[in-house]
C-alpha positions in Angstrom: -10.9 17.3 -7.5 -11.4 13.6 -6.2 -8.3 11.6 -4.9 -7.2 9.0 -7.6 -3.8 7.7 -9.8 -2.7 10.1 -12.1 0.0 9.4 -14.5 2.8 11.1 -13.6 4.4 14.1 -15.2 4.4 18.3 -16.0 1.1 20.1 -15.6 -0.2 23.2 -14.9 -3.3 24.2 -12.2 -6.1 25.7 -13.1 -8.7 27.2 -10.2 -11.6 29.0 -10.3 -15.2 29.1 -9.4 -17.3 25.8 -9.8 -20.6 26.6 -8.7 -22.4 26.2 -4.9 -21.1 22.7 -5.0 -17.7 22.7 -6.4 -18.2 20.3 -8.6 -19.2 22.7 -11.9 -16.2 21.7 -14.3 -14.5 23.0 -15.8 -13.9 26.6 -14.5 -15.5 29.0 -16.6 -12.9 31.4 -15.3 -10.1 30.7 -14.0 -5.9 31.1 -12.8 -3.4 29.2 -13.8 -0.3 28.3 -12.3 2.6 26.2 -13.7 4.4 24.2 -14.4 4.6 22.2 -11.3 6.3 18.3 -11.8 4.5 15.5 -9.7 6.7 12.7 -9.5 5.8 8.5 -9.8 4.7 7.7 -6.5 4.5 10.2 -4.2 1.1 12.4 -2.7 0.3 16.1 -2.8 -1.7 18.0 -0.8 -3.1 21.1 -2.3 -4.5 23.9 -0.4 -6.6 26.4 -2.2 -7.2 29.9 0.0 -8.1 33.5 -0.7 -9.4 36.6 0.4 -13.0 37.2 1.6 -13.6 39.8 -0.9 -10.7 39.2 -3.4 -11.6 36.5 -5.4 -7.9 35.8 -6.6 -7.2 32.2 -5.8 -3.8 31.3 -4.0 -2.6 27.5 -3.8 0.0 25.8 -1.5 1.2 22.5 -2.9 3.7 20.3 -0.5 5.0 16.8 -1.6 4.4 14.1 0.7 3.1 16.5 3.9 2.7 14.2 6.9 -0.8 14.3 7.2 -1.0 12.1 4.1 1.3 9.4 5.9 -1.9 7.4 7.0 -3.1 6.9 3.2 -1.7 4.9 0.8 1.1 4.9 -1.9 0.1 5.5 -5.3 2.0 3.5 -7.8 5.6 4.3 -9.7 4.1 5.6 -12.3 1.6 8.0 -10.9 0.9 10.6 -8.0 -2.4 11.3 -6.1 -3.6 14.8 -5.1 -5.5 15.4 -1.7 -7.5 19.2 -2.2 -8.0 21.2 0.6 -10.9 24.3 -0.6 -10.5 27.2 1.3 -11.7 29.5 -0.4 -15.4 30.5 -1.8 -17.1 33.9 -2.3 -20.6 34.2 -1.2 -22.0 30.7 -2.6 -19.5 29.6 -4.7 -16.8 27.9 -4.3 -13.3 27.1 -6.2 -11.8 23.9 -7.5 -9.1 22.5 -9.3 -8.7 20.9 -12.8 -5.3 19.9 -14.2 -5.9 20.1 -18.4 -3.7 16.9 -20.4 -4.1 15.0 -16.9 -4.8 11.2 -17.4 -5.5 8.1 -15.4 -2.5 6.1 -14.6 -2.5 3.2 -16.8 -2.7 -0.2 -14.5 1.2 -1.8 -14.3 0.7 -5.4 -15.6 3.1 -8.1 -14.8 3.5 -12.0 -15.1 1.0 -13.8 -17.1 -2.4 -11.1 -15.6 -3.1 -8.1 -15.0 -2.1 -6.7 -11.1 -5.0 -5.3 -9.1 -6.0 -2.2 -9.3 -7.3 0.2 -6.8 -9.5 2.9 -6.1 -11.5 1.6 -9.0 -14.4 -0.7 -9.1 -15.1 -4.5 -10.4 -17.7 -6.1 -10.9 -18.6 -10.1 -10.5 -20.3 -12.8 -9.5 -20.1 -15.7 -6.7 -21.2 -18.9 -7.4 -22.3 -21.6 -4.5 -21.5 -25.1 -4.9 -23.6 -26.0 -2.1 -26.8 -24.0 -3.1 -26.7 -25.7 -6.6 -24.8 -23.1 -8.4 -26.7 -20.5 -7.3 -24.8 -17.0 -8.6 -24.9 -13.6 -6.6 -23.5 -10.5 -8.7 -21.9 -8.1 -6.7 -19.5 -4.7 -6.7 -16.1 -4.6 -5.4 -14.4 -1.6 -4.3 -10.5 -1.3 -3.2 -8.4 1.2 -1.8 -4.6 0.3 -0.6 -2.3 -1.4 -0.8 -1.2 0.4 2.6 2.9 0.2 3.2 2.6 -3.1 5.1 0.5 -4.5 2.4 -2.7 -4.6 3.8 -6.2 -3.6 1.4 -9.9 -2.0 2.3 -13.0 -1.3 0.8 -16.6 -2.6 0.9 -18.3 -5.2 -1.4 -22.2 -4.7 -2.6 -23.9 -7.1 -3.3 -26.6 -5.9 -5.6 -29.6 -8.8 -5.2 -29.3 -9.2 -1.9 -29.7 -5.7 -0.7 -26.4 -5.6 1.2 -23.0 -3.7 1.6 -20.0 -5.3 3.8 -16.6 -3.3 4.8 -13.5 -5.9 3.9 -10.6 -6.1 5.4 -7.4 -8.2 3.6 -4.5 -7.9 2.0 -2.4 -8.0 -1.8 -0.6 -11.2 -2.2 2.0 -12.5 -5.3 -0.3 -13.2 -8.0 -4.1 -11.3 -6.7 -5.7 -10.2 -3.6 -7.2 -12.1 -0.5 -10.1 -10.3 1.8 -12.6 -11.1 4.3 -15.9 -9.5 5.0 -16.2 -8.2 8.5 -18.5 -5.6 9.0 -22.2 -4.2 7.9 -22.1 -0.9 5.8 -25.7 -2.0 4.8 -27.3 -5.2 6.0 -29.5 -7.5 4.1 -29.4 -10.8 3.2 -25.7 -11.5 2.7 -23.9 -12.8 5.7 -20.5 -11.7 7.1 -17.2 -13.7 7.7 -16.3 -14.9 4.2 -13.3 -15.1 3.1 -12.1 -14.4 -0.7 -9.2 -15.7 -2.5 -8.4 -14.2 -6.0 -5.7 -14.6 -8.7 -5.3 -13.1 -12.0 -6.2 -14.6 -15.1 -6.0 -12.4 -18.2 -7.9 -9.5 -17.4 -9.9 -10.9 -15.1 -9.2 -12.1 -11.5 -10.9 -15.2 -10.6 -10.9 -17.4 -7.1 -12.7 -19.2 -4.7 -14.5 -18.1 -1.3 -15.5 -19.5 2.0 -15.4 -22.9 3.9 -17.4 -24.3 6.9 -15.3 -22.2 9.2 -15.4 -19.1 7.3 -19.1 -17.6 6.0 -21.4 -17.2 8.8 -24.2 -19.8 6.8 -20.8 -21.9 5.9 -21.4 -21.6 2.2 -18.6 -21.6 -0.3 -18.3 -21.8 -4.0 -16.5 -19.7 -6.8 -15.8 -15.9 -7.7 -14.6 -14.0 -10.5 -14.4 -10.3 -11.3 -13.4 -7.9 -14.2 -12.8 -4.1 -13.8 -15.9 -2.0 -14.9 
């Protein structure tokens, strides 16, 4: 199971074997243990183990262990889980599924909708001094972290390139600059991005002459794919 928002509430586990990867879901067979209560804005950690020749499945779930202290809160109104696997027999190994569990729904407030994270957008820049020229590009988020601060990486798609950002959440959007290569191509580091919400979109402006690298600036605006 991936980390992510879920809404909170009552569910039971299921584990059992998904295949040489763990990723074969749902379980064709598997144990089921419930109910357990995962409460609005807290983390679990989940540690599947078991024998090396009993393949009865075991789990140990703990509510916000300290290990999890260095990743981020999850909203009010959902929890994350963070699997440890443990246990496989010969080639296979066991994961978790949760049956009735649904993404949290994003919390909305003011006049937009708030950003949301560990989910991706998609968008477009536009330059004003390049003539309008428009660069699409694929925005990843994770955060907020307790002292507000955001991550994540931003590709963009027609110029070959992938940047790591750095920023924070702000009032009424997010702010971020990019600051390192993941991938480099043609896109240059250093910009800075300034968005606000607008309906269900977020839209903002980026760069001056002392931010981008090739001192371009211009437009930007992003919806959640």
């Amino acid at each position: 199971m991936k980390p992510g928002d879920i809404l909170a509430g009552t569910y039971s586990i299921r584990v059992g074997p998904a295949g040489t990867d763990g990723l074969t879901l749902p379980p064709t067979t598997f144990k089921t243990f419930w109910p357990y209560k995962f409460l609005g804005g807290h983390k679990y950690s989940m540690e599947i183990t078991c024998g090396t020749t009993n393949p009865n499945p075991n789990i140990d779930l703990r509510e916000d262990p300290s290990w999890l202290n260095f990743y981020s809160k999850p909203a009010t109104n959902a929890f994350r889980l963070y699997v440890r696997n443990r246990c496989h027999m010969g080639n296979e190994w066991y994961a978790v599924e949760i049956p009735g569990a649904f993404p949290a729904p994003v919390v909305t407030g003011g006049n937009g909708e708030e950003v949301s994270f560990n989910v991706s957008y998609s968008g477009e820049a536009i330059s004003e001094p390049k003539n309008g020229k428009t660069w699409p590009f694929k925005l990843t988020l994770i955060g907020p972290d307790t002292d507000g601060s955001i991550s994540g990486q931003i590709e963009w798609t027609s110029l070959n390139s992938i940047h790591q950002i750095e920023g924070s959440k702000t009032a009424t959007g997010i702010t971020f600059t990019e600051i390192a290569y993941i991938k480099k191509g043609g896109a240059v580091l250093n910009c800075k991005y300034n968005l606000n919400s607008e309906g269900d979109s977020f839209i903002g402006t980026y760069g001056d002459e002392d931010s981008c690298d090739d001192g371009d600036y211009g437009t930007i605006s992003m919806k959640p794919e």
